[in-house]
C-alpha positions as CSV (number, residue, x, y, z in Angstrom):
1,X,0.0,0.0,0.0
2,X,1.1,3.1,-0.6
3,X,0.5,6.8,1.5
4,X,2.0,9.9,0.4
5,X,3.8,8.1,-2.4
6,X,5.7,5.5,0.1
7,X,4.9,2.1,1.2
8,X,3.7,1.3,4.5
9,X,6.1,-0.5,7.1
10,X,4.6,-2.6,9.5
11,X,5.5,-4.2,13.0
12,X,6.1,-8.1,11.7
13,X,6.0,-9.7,15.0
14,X,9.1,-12.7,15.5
15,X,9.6,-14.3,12.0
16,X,11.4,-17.4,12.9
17,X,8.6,-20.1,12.4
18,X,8.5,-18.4,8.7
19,X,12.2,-20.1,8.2
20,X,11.1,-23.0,10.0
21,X,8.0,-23.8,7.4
22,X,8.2,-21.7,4.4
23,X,9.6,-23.1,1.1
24,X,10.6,-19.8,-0.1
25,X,13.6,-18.6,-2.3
26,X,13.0,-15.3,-1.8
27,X,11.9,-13.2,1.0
28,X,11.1,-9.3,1.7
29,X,10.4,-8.1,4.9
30,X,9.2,-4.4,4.9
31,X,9.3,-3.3,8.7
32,X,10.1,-4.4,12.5
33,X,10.3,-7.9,13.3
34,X,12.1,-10.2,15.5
35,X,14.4,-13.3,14.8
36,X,14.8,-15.5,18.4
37,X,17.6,-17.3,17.1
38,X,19.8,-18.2,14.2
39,X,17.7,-20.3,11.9
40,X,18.6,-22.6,8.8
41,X,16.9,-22.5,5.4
42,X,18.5,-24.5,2.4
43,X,16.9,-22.9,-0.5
44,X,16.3,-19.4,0.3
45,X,18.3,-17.2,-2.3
46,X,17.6,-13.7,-2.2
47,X,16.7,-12.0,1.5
48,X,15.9,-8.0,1.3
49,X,15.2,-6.2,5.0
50,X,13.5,-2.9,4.9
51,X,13.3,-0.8,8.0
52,X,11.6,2.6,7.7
53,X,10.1,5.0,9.8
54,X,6.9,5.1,7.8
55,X,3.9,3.3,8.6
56,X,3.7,1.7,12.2
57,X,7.4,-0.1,12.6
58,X,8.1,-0.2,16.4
59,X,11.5,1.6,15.7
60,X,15.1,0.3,14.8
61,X,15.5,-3.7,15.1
62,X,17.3,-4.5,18.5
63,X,20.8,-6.3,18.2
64,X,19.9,-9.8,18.6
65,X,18.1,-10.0,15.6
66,X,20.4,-8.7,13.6
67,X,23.4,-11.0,15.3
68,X,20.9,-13.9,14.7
69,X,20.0,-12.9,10.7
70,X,23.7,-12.7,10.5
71,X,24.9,-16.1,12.2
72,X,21.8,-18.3,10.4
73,X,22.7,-20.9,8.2
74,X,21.5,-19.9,4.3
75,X,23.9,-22.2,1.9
76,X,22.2,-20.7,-0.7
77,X,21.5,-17.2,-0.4
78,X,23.1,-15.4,-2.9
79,X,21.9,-12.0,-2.4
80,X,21.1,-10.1,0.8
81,X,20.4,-6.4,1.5
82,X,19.8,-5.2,5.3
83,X,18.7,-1.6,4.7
84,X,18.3,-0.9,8.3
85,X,16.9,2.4,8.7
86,X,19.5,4.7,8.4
87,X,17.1,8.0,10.0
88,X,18.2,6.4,13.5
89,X,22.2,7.3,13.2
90,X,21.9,6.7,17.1
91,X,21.3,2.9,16.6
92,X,23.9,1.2,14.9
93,X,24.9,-2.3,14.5
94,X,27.8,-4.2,15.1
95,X,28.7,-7.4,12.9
96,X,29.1,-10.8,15.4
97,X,32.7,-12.0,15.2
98,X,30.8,-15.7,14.5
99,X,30.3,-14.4,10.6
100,X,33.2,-12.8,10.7
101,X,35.6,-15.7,11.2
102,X,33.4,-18.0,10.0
103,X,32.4,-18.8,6.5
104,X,28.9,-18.0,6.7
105,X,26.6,-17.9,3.1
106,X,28.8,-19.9,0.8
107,X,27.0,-18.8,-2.2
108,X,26.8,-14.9,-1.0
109,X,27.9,-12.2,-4.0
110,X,26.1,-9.5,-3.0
111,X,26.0,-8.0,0.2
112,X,24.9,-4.2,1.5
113,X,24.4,-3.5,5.2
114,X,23.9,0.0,6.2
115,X,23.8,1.3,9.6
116,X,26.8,-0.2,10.9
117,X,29.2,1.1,13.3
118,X,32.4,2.7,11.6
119,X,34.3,-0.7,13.0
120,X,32.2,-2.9,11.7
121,X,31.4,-1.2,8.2
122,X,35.3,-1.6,7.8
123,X,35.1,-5.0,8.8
124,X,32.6,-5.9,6.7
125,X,34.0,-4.5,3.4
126,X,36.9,-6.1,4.4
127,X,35.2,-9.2,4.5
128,X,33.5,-9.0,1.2
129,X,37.0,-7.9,-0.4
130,X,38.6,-11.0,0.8
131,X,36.1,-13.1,-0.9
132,X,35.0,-10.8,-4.0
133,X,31.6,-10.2,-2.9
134,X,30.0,-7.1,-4.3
């Protein structure tokens, strides 16, 4: 739905029973939600993450559920964008060490956080250098 020419954002609710059931190979989620815990899903592809301050959101998404997107175990995903509301330069994230060391997304060639702490925005492009991910 659109107002004023933008969509609307909306409070999700915890989304882990969707990776638990769901056959997807893509997924969009437009506005605040919760992951509980790492999760595993062999097929998804393609995850985008929108989180705006339009609409009803409940605000920035808390650390954990970032950590937990980030350390989840998606052999397949290919593409991933975490555009994590960037009007909140208050709230930024930091990347788990887990996925740093680790070698998380095996078939990952696109990545874009935003919203990241100036450590871990280095550490991340660092990251994606080291294994020519754009």
């Amino acid at each position: 739905m659109l107002f004023n020419g933008h969509r609307l954002f909306g409070a999700l609710g915890d989304v882990t029973p969707v990776f638990d059931i769901a056959p997807l190979e893509e997924l969009s989620l437009h506005g605040h939600f919760a992951l509980r815990r790492p999760v595993r899903h062999a097929r998804l592809r393609s995850l985008l993450v929108e989180v705006e301050d339009v609409g009803v959101t409940g605000g920035p998404l808390d650390q954990e559920t970032v950590s937990n997107l980030l350390l989840s175990d998606l052999p397949s995903l290919a593409e991933c964008a975490l555009d994590l509301n960037d009007d909140h330069p208050e709230f930024l994230y930091a990347i788990p060490e887990a996925f740093l060391s680790g070698s998380p997304f095996p078939a990952l060639r696109r990545l874009r956080i935003n919203t990241l702490t100036l450590e871990a925005g280095a550490q991340i492009e660092a990251w994606k250098a080291k294994r020519s991910i754009s």
